[in-house]
C-alpha positions in Angstrom: -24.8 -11.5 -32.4 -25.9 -8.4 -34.2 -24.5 -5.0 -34.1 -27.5 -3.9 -31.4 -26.6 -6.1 -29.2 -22.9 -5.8 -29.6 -23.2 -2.1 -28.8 -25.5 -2.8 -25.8 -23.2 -5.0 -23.8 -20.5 -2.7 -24.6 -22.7 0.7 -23.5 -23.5 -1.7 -20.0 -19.5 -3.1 -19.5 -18.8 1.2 -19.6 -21.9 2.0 -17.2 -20.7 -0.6 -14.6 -16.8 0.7 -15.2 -18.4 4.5 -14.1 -20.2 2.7 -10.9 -16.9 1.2 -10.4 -15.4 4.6 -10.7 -18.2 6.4 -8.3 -17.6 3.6 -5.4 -21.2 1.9 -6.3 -18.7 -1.2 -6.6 -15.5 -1.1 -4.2 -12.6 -2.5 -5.1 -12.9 -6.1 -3.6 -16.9 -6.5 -4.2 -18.7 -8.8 -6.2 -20.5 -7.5 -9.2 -24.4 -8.5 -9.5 -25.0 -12.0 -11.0 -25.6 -11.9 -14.7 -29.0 -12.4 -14.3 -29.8 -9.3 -12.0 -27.5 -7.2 -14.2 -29.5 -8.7 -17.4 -32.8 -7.9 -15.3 -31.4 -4.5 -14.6 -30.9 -3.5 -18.0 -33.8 -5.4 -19.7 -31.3 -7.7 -21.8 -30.8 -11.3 -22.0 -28.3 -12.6 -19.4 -25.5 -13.7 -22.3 -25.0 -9.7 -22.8 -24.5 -9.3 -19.6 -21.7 -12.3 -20.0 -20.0 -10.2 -23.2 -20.0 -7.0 -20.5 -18.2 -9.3 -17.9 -16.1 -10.5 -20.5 -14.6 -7.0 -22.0 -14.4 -6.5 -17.9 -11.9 -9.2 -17.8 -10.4 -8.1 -20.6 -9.4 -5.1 -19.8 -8.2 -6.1 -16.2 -11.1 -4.6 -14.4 -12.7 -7.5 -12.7 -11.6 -11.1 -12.6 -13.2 -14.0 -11.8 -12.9 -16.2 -8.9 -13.0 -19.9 -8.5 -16.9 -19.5 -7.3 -17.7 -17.7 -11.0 -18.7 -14.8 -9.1 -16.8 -11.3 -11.3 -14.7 -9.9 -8.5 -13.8 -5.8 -8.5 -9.9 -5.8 -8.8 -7.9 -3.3 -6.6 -6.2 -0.8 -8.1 -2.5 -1.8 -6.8 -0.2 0.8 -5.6 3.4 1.2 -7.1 5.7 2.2 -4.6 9.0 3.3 -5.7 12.1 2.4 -4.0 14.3 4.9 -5.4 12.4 7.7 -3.3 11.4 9.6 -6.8 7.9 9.6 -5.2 6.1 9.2 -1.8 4.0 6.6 -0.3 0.9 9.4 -0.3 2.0 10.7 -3.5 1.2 6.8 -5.1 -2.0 6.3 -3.2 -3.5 9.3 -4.8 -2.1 8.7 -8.2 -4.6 5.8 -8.0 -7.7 7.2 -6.0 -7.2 6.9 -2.8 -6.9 9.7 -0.2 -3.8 8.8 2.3 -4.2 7.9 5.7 -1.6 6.7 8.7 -2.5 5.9 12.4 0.3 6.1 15.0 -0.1 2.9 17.0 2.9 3.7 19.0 5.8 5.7 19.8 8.3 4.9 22.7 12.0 5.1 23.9 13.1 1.8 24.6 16.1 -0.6 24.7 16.4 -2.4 21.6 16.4 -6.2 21.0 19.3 -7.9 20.1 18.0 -8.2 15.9 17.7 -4.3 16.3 20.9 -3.2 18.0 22.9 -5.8 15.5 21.0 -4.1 12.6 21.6 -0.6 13.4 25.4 -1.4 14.7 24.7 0.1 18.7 25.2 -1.9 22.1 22.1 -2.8 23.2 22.1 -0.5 26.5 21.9 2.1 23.9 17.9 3.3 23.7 16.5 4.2 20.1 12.9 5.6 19.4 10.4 2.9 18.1 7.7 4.2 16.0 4.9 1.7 14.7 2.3 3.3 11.8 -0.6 1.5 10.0 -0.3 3.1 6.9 -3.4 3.0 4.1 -6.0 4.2 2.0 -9.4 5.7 1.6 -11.4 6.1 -1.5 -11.8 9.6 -2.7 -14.9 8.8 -3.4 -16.2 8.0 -0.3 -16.7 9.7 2.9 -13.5 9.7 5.6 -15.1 6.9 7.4 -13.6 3.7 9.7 -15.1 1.3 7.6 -14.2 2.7 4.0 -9.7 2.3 5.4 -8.0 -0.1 3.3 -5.1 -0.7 5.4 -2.1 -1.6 3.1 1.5 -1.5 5.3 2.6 -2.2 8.6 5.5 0.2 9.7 8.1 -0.2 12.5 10.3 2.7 12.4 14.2 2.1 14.8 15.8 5.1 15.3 19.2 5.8 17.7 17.8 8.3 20.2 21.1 9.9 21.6 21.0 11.6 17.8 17.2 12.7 18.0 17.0 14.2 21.9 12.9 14.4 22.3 12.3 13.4 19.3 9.3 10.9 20.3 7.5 14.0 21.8 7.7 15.5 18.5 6.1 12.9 16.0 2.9 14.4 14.2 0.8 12.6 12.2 0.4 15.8 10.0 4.0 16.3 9.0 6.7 14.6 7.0 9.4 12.7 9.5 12.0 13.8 7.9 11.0 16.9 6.9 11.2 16.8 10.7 14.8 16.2 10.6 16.0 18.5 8.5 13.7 21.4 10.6 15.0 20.3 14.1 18.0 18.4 13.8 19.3 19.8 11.0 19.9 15.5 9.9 18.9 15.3 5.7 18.8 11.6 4.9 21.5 10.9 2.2 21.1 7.5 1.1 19.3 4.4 2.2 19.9 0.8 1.7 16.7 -1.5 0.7 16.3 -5.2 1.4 13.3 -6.7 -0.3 11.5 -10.0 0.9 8.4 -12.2 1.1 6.5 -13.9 4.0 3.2 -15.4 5.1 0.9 -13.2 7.3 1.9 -13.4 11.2 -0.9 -12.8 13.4 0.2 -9.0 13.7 -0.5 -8.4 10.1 -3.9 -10.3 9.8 -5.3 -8.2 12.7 -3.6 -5.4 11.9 -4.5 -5.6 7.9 -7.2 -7.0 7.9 -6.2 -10.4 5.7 -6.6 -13.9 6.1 -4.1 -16.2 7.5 -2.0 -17.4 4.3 -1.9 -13.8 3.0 1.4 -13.0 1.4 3.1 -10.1 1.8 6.0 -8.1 0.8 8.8 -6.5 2.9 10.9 -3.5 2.9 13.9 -3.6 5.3 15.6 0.0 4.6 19.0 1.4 6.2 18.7 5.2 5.9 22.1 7.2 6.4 22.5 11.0 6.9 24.8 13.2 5.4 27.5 12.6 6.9 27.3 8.6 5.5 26.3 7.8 9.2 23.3 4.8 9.8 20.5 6.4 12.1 17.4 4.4 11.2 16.0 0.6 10.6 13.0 0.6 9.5 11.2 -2.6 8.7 7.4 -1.8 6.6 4.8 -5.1 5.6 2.9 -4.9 2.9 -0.3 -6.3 1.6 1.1 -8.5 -1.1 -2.3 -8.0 -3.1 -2.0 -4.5 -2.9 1.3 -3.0 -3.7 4.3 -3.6 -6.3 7.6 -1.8 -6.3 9.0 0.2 -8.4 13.0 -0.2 -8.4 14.9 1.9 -11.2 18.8 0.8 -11.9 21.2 3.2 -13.4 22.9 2.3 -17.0 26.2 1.4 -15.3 24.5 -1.0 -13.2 22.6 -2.5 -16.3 25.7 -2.7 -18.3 27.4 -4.6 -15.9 24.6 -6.8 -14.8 
């Protein structure tokens, strides 16, 4: 192939990277046949195949088992050593953040719960359910343009947090909450990592297909005074997140 065309599938694999960029092409949508895209740009369709191929190359699309060249998403790295936020990651990688509150109630926990967070269970807690996710920046702040990425179900001891439930607001940090009204600064927190198969919650919910994997935070957050005060329990979109866990030198060392 001569130097021409080499520049010419190279000039059309950077103008579908900036569509890509603008939202033309969503993360998640298929990219025109190589014949369209070789009809597009007046070229035959095996330059279009070299574009597709420095595409794949450089980890922007793949190829599923149909042929067709498939927009990957853009994953979100979500520490677990609480250097940086949930909303802090998802715009680190284009995506405006966005929760829903699905519910928020004082009730009597189940046995699991009460064993997990050490109570009896005629002792109430505050359960607090968020769909957690993100919107493109480049897009407009509409229903159908939410990527929902985490299922969260939030168990806190209620004799600690009088009123707390009539307090939640989507617009503010929890615990910045805390700190403000209770005067409770969470210390430490204990994570459990896991896998699993969609349950019906989380195909509705997220929007997958039965099958789906997805990946599981079970955290124990203690205050300062080393005393446990929440469960919380968050599913992720296995296709959409990886976590970010940081271990000291001592614990290296030792390993």
């Amino acid at each position: 192939m001569d130097q021409t065309n080499k520049t010419r599938y190279a000039e059309i694999a950077d103008d579908v990277t900036e569509k890509i960029y603008q939202g033309i092409y969503r993360p998640g949508d298929s990219l025109p046949r190589e014949n369209e895209l070789a009809d597009e740009y007046g070229v035959h369709r095996l330059t279009v195949r070299h574009a597709f191929q420095i595409l794949q190359e450089k980890g922007v699309v793949y190829r599923d088992p149909s042929g067709k060249c498939i927009v990957k998403k853009n994953k979100l790295c979500y520490s677990l050593n609480g250097k940086t936020g949930f909303s802090d990651n998802l715009s680190n990688i284009g995506y405006i953040p966005y929760r829903k509150l699905l519910s928020n109630e004082v009730v009597f926990p189940s046995p699991i719960i009460a064993n997990l967070l050490k109570i009896p269970e005629q002792k109430k807690i505050v359960e607090i359910v968020f769909l957690r996710g993100g919107i493109p920046k480049q897009k407009d702040h509409k229903n159908q343009d939410i990527y929902p990425i985490c299922l969260s179900k939030s168990y806190i001891i209620a004799e600690k947090f009088p009123g707390l439930f009539k307090l939640i607001d989507l617009g503010n940090s929890f615990y910045d909450l805390l700190k403000s009204h209770y005067k409770i600064e969470p210390q430490c927190q204990r994570n459990l990592i896991e896998t699993d198969l969609a349950s019906k919650e989380d195909i509705k919910l997220l929007k997958i297909d039965p099958g789906h994997p997805i990946l599981i935070t079970k955290n124990f957050v203690y205050d300062q005074n080393n005393q446990l005060f929440e469960y919380t329990e968050s599913r992720f979109r296995g296709d959409f997140v990886s976590f970010d866990i940081l271990f000291n030198q001592e614990l290296i060392v030792n390993s």
